[in-house]
C-alpha positions as CSV (number, residue, x, y, z in Angstrom):
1,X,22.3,-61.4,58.8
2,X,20.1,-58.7,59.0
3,X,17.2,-58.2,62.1
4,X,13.9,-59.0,61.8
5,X,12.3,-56.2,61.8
6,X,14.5,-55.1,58.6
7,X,13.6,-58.3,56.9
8,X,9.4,-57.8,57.0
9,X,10.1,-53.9,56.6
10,X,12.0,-55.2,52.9
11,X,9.4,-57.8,52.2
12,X,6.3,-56.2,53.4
13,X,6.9,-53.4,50.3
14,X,8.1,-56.4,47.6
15,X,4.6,-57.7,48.5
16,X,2.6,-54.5,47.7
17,X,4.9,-54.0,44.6
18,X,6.7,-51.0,46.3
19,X,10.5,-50.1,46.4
20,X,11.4,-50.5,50.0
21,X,12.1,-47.4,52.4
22,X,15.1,-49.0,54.1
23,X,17.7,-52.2,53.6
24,X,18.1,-51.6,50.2
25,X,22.0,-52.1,50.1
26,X,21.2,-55.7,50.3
27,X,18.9,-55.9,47.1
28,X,21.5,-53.7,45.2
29,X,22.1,-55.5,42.0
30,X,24.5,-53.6,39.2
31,X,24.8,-50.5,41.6
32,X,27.6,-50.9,43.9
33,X,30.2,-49.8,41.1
34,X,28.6,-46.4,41.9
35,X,29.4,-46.9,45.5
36,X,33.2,-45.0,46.2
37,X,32.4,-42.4,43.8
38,X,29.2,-41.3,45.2
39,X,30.9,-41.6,48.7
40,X,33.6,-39.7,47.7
41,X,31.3,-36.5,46.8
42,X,29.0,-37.4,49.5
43,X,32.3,-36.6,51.5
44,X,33.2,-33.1,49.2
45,X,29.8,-32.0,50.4
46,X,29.9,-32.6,54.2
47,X,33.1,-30.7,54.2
48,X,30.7,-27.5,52.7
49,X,30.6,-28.1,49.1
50,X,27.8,-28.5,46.9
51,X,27.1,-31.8,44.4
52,X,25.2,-32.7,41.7
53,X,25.0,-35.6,39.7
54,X,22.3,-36.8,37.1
55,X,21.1,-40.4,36.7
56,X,19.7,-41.9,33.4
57,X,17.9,-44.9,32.6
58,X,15.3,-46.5,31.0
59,X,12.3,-47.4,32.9
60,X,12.9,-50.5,34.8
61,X,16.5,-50.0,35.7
62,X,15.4,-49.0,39.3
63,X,16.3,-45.0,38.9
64,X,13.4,-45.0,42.0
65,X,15.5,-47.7,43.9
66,X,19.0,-46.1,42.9
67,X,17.6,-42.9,44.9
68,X,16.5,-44.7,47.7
69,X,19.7,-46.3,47.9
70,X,21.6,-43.2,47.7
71,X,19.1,-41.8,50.4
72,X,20.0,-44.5,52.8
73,X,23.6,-44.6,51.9
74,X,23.6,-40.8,52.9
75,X,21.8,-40.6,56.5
76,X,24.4,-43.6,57.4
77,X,27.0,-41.2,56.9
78,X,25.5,-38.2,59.0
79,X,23.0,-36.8,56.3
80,X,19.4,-35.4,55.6
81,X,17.7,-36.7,52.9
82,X,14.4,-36.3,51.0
83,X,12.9,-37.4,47.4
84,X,10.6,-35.6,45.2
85,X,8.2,-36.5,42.8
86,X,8.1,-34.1,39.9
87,X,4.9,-33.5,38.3
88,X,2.9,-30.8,36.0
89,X,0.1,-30.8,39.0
90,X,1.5,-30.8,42.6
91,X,5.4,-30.8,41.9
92,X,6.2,-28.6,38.7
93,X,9.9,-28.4,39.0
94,X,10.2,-24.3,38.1
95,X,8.0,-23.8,41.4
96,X,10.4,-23.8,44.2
97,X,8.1,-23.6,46.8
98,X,6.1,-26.8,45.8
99,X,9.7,-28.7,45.6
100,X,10.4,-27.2,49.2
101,X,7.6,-28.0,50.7
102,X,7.3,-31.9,49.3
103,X,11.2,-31.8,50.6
104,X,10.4,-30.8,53.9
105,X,7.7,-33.0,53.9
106,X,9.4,-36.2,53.4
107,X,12.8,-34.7,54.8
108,X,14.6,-38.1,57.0
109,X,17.1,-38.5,59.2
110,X,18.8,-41.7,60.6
111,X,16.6,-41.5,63.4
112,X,13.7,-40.0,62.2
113,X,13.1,-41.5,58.2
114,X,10.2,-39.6,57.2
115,X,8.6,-36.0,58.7
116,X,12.1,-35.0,60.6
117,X,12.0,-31.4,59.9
118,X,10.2,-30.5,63.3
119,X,12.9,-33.1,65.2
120,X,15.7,-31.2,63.3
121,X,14.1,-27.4,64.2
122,X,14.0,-28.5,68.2
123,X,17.0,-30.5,68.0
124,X,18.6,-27.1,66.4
125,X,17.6,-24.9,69.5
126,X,19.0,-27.6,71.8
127,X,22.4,-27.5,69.9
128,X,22.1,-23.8,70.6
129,X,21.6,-24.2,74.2
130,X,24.2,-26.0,75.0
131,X,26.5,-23.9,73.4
132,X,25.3,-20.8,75.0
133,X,25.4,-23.1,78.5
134,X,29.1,-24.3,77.3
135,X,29.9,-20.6,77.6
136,X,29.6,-20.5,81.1
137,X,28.0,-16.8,81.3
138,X,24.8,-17.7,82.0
139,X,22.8,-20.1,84.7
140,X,20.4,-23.1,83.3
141,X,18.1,-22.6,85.6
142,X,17.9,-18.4,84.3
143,X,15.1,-19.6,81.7
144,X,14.6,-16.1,80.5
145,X,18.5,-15.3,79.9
146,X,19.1,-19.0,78.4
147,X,16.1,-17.5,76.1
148,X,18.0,-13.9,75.5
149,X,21.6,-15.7,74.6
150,X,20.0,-18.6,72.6
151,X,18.2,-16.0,70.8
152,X,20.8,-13.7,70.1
153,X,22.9,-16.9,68.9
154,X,20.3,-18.1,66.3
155,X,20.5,-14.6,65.0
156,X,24.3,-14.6,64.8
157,X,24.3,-17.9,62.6
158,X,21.2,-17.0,60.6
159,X,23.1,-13.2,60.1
160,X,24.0,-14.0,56.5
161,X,20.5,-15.3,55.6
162,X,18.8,-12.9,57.6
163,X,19.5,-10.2,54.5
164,X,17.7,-12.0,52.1
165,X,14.8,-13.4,54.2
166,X,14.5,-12.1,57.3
167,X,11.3,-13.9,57.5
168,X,13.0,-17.3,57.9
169,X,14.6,-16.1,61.6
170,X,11.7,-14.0,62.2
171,X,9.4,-17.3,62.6
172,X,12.2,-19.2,64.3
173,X,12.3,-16.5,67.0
174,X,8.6,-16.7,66.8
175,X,8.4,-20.5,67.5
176,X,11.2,-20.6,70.2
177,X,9.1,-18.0,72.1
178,X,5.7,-20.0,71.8
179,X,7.5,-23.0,73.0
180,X,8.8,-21.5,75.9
181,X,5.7,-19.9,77.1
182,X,3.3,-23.3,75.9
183,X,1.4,-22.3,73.0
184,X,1.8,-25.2,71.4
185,X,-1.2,-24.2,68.7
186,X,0.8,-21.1,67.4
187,X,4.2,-23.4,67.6
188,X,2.6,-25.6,65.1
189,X,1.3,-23.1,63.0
190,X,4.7,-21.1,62.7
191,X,6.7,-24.6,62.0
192,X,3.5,-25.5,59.3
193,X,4.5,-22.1,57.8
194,X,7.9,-22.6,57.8
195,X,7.2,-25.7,56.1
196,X,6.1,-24.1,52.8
197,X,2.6,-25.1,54.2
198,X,-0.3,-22.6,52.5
199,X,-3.1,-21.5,54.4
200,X,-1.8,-20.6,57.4
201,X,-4.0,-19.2,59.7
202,X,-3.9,-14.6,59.5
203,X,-2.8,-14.6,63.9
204,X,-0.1,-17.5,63.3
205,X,1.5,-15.0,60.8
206,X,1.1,-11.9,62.8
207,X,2.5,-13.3,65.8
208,X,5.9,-13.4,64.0
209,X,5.5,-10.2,62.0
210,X,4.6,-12.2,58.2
211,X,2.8,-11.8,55.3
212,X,1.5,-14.2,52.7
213,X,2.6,-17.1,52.0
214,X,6.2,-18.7,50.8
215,X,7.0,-18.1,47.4
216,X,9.3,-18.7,44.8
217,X,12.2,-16.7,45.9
218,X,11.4,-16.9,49.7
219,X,11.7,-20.8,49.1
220,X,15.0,-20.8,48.3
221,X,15.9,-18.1,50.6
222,X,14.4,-21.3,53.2
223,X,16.2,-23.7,51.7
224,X,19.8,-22.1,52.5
225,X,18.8,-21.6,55.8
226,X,17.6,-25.4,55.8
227,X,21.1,-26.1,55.1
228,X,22.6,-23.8,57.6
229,X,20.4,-25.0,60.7
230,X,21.3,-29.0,59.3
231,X,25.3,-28.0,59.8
232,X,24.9,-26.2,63.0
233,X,22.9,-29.5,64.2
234,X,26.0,-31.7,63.5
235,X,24.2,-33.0,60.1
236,X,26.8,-33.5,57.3
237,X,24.6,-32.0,54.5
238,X,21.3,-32.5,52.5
239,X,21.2,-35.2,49.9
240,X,17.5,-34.4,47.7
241,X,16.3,-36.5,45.2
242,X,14.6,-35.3,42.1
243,X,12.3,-38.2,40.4
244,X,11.0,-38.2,37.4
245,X,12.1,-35.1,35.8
246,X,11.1,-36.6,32.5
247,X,7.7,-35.8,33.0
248,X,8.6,-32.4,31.9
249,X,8.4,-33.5,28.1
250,X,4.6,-34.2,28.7
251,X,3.6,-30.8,30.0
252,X,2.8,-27.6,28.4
253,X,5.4,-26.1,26.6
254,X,5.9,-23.0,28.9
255,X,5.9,-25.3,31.7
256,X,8.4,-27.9,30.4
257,X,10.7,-24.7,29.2
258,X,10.7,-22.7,33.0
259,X,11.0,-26.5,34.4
260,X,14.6,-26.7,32.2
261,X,15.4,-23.2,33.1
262,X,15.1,-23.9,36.6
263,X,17.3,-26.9,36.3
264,X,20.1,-24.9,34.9
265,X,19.3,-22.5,37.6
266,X,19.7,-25.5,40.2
267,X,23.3,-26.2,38.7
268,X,24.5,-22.9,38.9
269,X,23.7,-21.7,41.5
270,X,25.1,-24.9,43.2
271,X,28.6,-24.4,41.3
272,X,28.6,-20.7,42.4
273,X,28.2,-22.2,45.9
274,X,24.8,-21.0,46.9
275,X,23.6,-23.9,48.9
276,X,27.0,-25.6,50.7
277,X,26.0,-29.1,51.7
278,X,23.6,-29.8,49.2
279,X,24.0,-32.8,47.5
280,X,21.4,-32.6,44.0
281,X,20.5,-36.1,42.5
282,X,18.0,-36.1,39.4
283,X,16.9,-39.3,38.0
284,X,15.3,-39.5,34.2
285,X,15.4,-41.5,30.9
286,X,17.5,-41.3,28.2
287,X,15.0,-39.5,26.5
288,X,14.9,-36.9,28.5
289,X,18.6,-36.4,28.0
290,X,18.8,-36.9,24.5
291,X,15.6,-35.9,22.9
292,X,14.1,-33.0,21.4
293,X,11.2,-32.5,24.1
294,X,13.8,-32.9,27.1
295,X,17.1,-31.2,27.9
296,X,17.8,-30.9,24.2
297,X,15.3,-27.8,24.2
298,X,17.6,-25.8,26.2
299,X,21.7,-25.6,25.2
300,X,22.8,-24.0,28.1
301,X,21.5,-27.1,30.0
302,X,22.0,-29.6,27.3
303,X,25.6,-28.2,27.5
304,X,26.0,-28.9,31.5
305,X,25.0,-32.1,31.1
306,X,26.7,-33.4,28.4
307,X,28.3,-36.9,28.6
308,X,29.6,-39.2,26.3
309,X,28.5,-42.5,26.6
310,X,29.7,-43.6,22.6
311,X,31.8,-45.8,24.8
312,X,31.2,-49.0,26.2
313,X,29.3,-49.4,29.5
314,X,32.1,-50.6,31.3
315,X,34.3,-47.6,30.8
316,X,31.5,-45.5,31.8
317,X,33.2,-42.4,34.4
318,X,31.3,-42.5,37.9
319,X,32.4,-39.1,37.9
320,X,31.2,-37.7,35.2
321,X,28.2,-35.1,35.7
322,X,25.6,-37.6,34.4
323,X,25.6,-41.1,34.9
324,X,23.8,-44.0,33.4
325,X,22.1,-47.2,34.9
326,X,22.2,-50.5,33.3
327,X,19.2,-52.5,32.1
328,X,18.3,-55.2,34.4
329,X,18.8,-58.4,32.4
330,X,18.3,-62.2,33.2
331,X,21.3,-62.7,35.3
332,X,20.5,-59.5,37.6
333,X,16.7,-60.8,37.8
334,X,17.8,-63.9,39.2
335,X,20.4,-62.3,41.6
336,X,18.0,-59.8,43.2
337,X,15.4,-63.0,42.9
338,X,18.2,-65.2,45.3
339,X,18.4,-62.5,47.6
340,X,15.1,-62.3,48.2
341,X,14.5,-65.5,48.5
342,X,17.4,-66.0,51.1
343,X,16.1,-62.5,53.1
344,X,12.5,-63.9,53.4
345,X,13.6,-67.5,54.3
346,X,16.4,-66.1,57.1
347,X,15.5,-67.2,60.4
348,X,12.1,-68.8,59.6
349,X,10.8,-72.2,61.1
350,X,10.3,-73.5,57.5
351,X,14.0,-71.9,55.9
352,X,14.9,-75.2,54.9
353,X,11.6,-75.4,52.7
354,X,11.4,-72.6,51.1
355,X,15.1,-72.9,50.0
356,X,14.3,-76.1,48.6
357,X,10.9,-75.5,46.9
358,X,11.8,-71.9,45.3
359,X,15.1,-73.1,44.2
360,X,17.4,-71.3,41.4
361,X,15.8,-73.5,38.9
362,X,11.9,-72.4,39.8
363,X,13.3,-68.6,40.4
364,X,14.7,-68.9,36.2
365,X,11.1,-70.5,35.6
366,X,8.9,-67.7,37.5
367,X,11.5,-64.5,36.0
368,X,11.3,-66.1,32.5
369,X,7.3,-66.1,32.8
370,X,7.1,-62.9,34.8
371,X,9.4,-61.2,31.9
372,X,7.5,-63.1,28.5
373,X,4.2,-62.2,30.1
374,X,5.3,-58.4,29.3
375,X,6.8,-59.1,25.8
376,X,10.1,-60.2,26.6
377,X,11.7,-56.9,28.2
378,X,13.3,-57.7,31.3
379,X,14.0,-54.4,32.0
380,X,10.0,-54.0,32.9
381,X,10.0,-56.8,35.1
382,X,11.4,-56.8,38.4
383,X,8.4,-55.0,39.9
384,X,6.4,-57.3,38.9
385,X,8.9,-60.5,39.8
386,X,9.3,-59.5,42.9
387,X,5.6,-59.0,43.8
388,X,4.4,-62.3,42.3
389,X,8.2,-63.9,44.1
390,X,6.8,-62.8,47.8
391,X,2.5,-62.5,47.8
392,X,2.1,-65.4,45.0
393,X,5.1,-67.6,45.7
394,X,6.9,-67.4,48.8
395,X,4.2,-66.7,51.0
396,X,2.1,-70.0,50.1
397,X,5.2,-72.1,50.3
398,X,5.0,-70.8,53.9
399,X,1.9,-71.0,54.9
400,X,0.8,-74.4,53.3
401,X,2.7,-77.5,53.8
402,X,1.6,-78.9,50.9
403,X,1.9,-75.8,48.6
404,X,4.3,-76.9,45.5
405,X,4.4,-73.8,42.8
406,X,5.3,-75.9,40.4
407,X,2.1,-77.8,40.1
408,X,-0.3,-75.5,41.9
409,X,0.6,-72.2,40.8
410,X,-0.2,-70.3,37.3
411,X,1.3,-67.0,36.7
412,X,-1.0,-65.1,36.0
413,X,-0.9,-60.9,35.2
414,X,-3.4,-58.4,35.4
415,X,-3.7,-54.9,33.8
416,X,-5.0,-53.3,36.8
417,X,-1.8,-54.5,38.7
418,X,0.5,-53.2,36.0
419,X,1.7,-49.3,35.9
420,X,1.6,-47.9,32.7
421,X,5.0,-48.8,31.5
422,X,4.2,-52.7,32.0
423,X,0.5,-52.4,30.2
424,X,2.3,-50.9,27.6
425,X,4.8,-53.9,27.7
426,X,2.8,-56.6,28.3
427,X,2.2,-58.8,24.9
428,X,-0.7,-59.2,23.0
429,X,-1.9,-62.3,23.5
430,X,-5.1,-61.7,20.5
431,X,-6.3,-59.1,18.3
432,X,-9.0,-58.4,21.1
433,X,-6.1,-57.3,23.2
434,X,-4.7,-54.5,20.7
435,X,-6.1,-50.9,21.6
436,X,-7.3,-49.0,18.5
């Protein structure tokens, strides 16, 4: 059983054709092999290691939901977690400070699943308090020595990182002071800053002593203090998601070649230990992988994150640096089609109904259409199931007694509801439809 509020949460994104944020271990279909493995390094990395691990699939084999999955999986067991998008425009993956900021931007917690970073700053200082207070030297109610010893703890932890960006402290110390005396307009400003956030205003910065704005090296400079400030709060690590990497074979060739560098970068430096409690996930196609506009490009990399997967599938080695999803087929897009089903029905007035009128039979019917309306790959599909399952389907059956999809519902699909991967699947159904 799952609550209520989980349930619409789960079938409120199915209906706009979006992967869920949260309750996606019970629509995992094909995944939970993964499952010990990943918890097993998930565990490596809490105890101050760093992880990596790359995920390849075609497109429909949920590489977007695997992440989410992982994500969720992660702040259960005491983690920070974040996705990025990787793009030429806003996200080029050799830019560290773009990544960092979109990772701080959508940095959750278990409390907090999207925008935590300002929750984990001020939950950071309080951590410090109470071990200054836990000390005994030094009287709560002394606001201005609880200030002196807090401060002069956050520079003891931050000592190591202090060397190499002395900024990163220098704006902490900032923020703690503008707190204390109210300014809550220069406290925003120095956390914006601290965010990766350009355009700061010229009298945030010179309030802490700063120039310019974040850049390459500062970002991951940030980033290791991140991490540090994420242990000290009782946080087990950072698990980030990089989506989409493949989109480096699509942009310019200097861009796709520092994007490939950086990714060896990532790798090694991780291995030589640079950022404990990081836990690195990537996500991209076999392409990618494999061809000659992808990791290929660079042998160094292509090296790294070499696998073998000659073999069959079900020998596969979770442990192995890169890993590889499994198409979805006709027997998974009925499973995750059953448990949608049973998750929307749960607890309603009219359960009985809708377990009767979308029964297994209609739920092979509907996936069989969804899937032949985009030229028989299933692996394209379950977006679109889903979608058509919960806004076309279920949701009728609900709100109209007399509502039988059988006889009163056509499948139809749409180009402007498809992404580009399902136009391009999607069958021809004349010569009219073929684009010269």
């Amino acid at each position: 059983m799952i609550s209520a509020a989980r349930r619409d949460e789960i079938v409120g994104a199915l209906r706009r054709g979006t992967v869920p944020q949260s309750g996606l271990d019970v629509l995992a279909v094909g995944i939970d092999a993964f499952a010990p493995t990943l918890d097993e390094e998930l565990a490596a990395v809490a105890a101050g290691r760093g992880g990596f691990k790359a995920v390849r699939g075609e497109y429909g084999t949920g590489k977007t939901f695997f992440g989410r999955w992982l994500q969720e999986r992660a702040r259960v067991r005491g983690f920070a977690a974040s996705e990025v998008q990787i793009n030429e425009t806003e996200t080029p993956l050799h830019k560290l400070e773009t990544v960092y900021r979109r990772l701080v931007e959508r940095l959750g917690t278990a409390d907090t699943p999207m925008g935590a970073f300002r929750s984990v700053i001020d939950g950071w200082f309080y951590a410090l308090e109470q071990d200054v207070l836990a000390q005994g030297t030094v009287d709560e109610n002394d606001e201005e020595a609880l200030l002196a010893q807090t401060d002069a703890l956050m520079e003891q932890r931050l000592a190591a990182i202090a060397q190499a960006a002395p900024a990163f402290s220098a704006v902490l110390r900032a923020y703690r002071k503008a707190l204390a005396v109210g300014d809550t307009a220069l406290a925003d400003g120095l956390i914006s800053w601290l965010s990766g956030q350009p355009n700061v205003a010229a009298s945030i910065k010179r309030a802490a002593g700063i120039k310019g704005d974040l850049d390459h090296f500062g970002a991951a400079n940030f980033l290791v203090g991140l991490l540090t400030i994420l242990r000290d709060s009782g946080f087990s690590g950072l698990l980030l998601v990089l989506d989409e990497v493949e989109t480096l074979q699509r942009m310019r060739a200097d861009t796709r070649e520092r994007g490939l560098n950086a990714l060896r970068q990532w790798i090694d430096e991780i291995d030589a230990g640079r950022f404990p409690g990081l836990y690195l996930v990537v996500t991209g196609t076999p392409a990618f992988f494999d061809g000659p506009q992808g990791v290929q490009r660079l042998p160094p990399l292509a090296q790294r994150l070499h696998v073998d997967f000659a073999t069959d599938r079900r020998f596969d080695n979770p442990r192995a640096v890169q890993i590889r999803l499994a198409a979805f087929d006709g027997g998974s897009l009925m499973a995750v089609g059953r448990r949608v089903r049973d998750i929307y029905a749960q607890g309603r007035p009219q359960e009985a109904r809708l377990r009767a009128v979308v029964d297994d039979a209609y739920l092979d019917t509907l996936s069989r259409a969804v899937a032949g309306g985009l030229g028989g790959k299933v692996g394209v599909a379950p977006r679109l199931f889903l979608k058509k399952l919960v806004a076309d389907v279920l949701d009728r059956v609900e709100l109209h007694a007399d509502f039988d999809p059988c006889r009163h519902y056509q499948l139809t699909l749409s180009e402007s509801e498809m992404t580009a991967t399902e136009r391009a699947a999607a069958a021809a159904a004349s010569v009219d439809d073929i684009e010269l």
